[in-house]
C-alpha positions as CSV (number, residue, x, y, z in Angstrom):
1,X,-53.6,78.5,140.1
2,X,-56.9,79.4,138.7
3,X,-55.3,82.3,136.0
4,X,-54.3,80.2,133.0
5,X,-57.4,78.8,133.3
6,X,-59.8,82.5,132.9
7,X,-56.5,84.2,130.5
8,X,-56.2,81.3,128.5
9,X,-52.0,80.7,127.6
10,X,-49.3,83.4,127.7
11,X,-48.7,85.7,124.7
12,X,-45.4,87.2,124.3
13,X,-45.8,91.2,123.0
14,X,-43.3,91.8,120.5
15,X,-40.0,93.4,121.9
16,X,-39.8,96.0,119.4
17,X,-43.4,97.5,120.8
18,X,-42.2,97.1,124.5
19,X,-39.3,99.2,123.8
20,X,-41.3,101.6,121.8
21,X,-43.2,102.2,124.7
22,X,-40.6,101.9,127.3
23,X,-38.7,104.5,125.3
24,X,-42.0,106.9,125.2
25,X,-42.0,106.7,129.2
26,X,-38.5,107.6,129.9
27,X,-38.3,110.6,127.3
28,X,-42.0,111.9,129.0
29,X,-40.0,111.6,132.6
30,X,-41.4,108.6,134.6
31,X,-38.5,107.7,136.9
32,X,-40.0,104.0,137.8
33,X,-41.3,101.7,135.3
34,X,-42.2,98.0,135.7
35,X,-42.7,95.3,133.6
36,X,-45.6,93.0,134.1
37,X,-46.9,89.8,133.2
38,X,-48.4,86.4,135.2
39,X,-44.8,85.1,134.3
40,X,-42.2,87.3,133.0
41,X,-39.5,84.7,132.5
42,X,-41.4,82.6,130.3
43,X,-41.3,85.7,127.5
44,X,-40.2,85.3,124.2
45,X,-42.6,82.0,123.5
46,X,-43.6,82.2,120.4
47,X,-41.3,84.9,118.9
48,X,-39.4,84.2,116.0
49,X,-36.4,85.3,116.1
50,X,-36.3,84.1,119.7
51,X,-35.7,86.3,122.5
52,X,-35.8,86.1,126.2
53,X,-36.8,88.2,129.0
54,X,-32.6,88.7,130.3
55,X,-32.7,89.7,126.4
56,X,-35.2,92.1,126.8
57,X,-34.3,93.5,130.2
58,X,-30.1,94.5,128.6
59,X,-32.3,95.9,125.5
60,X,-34.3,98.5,127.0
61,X,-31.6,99.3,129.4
62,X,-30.0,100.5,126.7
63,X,-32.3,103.6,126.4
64,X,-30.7,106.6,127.4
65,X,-32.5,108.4,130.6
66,X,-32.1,108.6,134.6
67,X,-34.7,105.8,135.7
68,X,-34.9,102.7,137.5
69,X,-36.7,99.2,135.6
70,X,-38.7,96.8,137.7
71,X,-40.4,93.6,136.8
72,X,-42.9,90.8,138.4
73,X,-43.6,88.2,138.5
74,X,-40.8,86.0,138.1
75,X,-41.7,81.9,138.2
76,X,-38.9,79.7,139.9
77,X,-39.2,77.1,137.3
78,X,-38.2,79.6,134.1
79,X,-35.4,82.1,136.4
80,X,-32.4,81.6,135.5
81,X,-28.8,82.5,136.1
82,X,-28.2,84.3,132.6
83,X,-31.5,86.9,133.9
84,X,-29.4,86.8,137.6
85,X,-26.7,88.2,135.3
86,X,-28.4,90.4,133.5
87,X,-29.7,92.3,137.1
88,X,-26.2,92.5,138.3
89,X,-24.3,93.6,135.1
90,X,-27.5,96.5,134.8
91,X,-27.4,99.6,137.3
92,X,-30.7,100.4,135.9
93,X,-32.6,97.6,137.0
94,X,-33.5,97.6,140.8
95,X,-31.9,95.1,143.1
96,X,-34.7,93.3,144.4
97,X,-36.3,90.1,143.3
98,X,-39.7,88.9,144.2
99,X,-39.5,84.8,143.4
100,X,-42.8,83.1,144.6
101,X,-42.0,79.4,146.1
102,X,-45.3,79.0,147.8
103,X,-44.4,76.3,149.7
104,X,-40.8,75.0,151.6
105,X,-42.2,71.2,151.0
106,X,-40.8,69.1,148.0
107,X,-43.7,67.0,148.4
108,X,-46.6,70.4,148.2
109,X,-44.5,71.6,145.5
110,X,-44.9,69.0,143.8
111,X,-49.0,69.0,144.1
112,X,-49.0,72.5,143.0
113,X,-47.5,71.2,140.1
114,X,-44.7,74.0,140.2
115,X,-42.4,71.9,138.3
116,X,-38.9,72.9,140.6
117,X,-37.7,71.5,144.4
118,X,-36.8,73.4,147.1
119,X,-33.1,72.5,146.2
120,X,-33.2,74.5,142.6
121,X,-35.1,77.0,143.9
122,X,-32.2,77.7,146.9
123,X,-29.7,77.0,144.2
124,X,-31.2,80.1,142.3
125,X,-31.2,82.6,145.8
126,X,-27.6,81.5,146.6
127,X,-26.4,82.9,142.9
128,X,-28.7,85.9,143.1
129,X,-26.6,86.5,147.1
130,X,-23.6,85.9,145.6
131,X,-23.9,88.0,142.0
132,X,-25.5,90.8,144.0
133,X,-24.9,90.8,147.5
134,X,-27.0,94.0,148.0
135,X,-30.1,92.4,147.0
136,X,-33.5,91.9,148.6
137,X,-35.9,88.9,148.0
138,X,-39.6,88.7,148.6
139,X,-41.8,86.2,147.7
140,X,-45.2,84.3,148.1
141,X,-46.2,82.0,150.5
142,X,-49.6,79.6,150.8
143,X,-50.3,77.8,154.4
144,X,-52.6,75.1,154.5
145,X,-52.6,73.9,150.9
146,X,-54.7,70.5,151.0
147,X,-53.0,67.6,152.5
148,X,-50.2,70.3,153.9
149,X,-48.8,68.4,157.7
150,X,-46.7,69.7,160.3
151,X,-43.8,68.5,158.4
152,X,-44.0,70.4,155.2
153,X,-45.2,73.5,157.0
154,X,-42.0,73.7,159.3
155,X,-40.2,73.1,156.0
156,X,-41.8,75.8,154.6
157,X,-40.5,78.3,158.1
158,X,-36.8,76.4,157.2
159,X,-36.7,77.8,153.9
160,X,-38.2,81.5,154.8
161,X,-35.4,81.4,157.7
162,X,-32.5,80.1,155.3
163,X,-33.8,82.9,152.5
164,X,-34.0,85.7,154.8
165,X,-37.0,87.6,152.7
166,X,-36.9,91.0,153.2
167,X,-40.8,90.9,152.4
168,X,-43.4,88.5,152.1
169,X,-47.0,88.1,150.4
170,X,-48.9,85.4,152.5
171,X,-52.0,83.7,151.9
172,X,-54.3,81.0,153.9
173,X,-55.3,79.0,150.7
174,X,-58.9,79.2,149.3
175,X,-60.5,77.0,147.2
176,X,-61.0,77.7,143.2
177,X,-63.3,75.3,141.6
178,X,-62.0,74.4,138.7
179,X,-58.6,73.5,140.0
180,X,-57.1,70.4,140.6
181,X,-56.4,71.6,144.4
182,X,-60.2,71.9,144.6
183,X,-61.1,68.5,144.7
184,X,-57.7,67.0,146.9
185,X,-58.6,65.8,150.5
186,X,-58.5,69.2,152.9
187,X,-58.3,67.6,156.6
188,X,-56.3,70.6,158.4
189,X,-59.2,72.8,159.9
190,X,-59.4,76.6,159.1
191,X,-58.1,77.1,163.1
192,X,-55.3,75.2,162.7
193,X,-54.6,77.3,159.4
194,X,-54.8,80.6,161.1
195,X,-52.4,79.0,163.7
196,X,-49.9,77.9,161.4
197,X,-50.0,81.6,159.8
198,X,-49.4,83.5,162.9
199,X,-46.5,81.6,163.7
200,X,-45.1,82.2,159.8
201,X,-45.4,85.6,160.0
202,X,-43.7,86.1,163.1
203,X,-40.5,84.6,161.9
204,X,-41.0,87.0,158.9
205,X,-41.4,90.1,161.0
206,X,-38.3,89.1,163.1
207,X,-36.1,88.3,159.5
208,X,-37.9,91.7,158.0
209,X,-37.3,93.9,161.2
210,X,-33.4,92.8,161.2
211,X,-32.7,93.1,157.5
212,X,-34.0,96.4,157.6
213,X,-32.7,97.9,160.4
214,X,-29.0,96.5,159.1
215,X,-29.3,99.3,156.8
216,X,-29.0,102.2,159.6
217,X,-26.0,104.2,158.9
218,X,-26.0,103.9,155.0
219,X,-26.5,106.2,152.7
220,X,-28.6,105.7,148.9
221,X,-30.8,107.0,146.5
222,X,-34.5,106.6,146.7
223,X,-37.6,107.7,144.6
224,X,-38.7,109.9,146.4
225,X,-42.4,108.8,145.6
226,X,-44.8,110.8,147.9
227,X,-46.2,112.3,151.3
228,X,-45.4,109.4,154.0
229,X,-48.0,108.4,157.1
230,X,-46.1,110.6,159.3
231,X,-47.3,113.8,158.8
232,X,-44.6,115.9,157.8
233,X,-42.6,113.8,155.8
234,X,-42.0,112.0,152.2
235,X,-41.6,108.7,151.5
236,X,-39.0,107.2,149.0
237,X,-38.5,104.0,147.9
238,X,-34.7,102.4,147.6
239,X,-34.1,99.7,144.5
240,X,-34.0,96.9,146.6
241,X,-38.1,97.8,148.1
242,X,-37.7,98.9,150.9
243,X,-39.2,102.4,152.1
244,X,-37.1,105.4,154.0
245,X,-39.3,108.3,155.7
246,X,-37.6,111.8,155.7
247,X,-38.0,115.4,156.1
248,X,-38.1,117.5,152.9
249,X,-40.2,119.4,150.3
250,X,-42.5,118.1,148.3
251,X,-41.2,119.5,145.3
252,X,-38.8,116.3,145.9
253,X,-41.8,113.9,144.7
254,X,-41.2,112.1,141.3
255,X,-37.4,112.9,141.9
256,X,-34.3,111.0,143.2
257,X,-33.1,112.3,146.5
258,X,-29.8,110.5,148.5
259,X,-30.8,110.2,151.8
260,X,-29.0,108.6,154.7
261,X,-30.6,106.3,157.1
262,X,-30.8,107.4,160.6
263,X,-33.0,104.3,161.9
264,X,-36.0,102.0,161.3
265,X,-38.7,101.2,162.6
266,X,-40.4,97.8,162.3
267,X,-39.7,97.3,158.0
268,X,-39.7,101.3,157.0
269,X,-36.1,103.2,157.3
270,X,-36.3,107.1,158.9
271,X,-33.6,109.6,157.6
272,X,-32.5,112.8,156.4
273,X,-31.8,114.5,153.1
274,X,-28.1,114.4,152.1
């Protein structure tokens, strides 16, 4: 990845300004906030005394207020189970967790230099499933990383179908001078690339289209975060992602609404105000 090279290394902020500004949002009414940074769980480097990003997360949930917490991006190699915890144990922080693994190939992984094997990073979903079963998982995904066969590509479409992402980012790698990647050997042509991709994404879209229309017949809360496509309707957003369309009035946006889910179409839920 060519970022650490143009940001230069990670700076932790320190945790009493986060919450001072966390604490500003919720008391002036944002419903949603998100935290942010090229690798979340790596915070606390440098900090004396040390904390941690589960540390941080149980801190600011601790400010009073009706609002939901986010956070990207997480990095495989630094989640762990005590931040799994954390999510589960917290009402406040939304159930959905977007874990890049780029690649389903021990042996790509491995060129990347992501430091963690497909193994761990299965380990880490199968705790997530089984501390918080209502979860949703999304992640990011590179085809056609230099030297990538066959092989580690259908590894890579045996991981997505043993994950089940709900959603997922996908990219047909381009070269960043400056990189190690830039200079490897590249012998899969841009065709064969494309190929590879079409066939990823529809295994996604079947996983994606079956996850969410599991959800017909529940009933949750959602954000109720604006005007949808169809004309006519809002859109809200439920804490694991996922969108629901519904009718209602606008003086709904910026608020929670329940709404119960009547049926889906492709990944976006339809229903009706409780």
């Amino acid at each position: 990845c060519i970022v650490p090279y143009v940001r230069g290394r990670e700076r932790s902020r320190r945790p009493e300004d986060i919450l001072a500004e966390f604490r500003q949002l919720v008391e002036a009414g944002y419903k949603e906030i998100t935290l942010l940074g090229q690798n979340v769980n790596s915070y606390g480097k440098g900090l004396e005394p040390r904390v941690d990003f589960a540390d941080l997360l149980t801190m600011l949930c601790q400010v009073p207020g009706d609002y939901h917490l986010r956070f990207m991006t997480s990095h495989p190699k630094d989640a762990s189970r005590k931040l799994i915890d954390v999510i589960a144990a917290e009402e406040r922080i939304c159930n959905h967790l977007h874990l890049p693994v780029q690649s389903g190939s021990d042996r790509i992984l491995k060129e990347m230099n992501r430091h963690y094997t497909v193994q761990q990073y299965l380990e880490l979903i199968d705790y997530a499933k089984a501390k918080i079963p209502d979860a949703t998982f999304s992640s990011d995904i590179i085809v056609g990383f230099p030297g990538e066969t066959e092989e580690d590509f259908e590894a890579t479409l045996e991981l997505i179908q043993k994950v089940q992402y709900m959603q997922l980012f996908t990219f047909i790698y381009s070269k960043r001078t400056g990189t190690k990647a830039a200079s490897m050997p590249d012998p899969v042509t841009h065709k064969e690339k494309t190929e590879r991709m079409a066939r990823l994404l529809a295994v996604q879209e079947k996983i994606a289209h079956a996850e969410t229309a599991a959800l017909v017949g529940g009933t949750q809360r959602v954000l109720v975060e604006g005007h949808s496509r169809t004309p006519g309707t809002l859109a809200g957003r439920l804490t694991n992602n996922l969108v629901v369309e519904f009718a209602g009035d606008e003086a709904l946006i910026g608020q929670y609404a329940r709404v119960h889910f009547t049926d889906s179409k492709g990944t976006i839920l339809k229903g009706e105000l409780v």
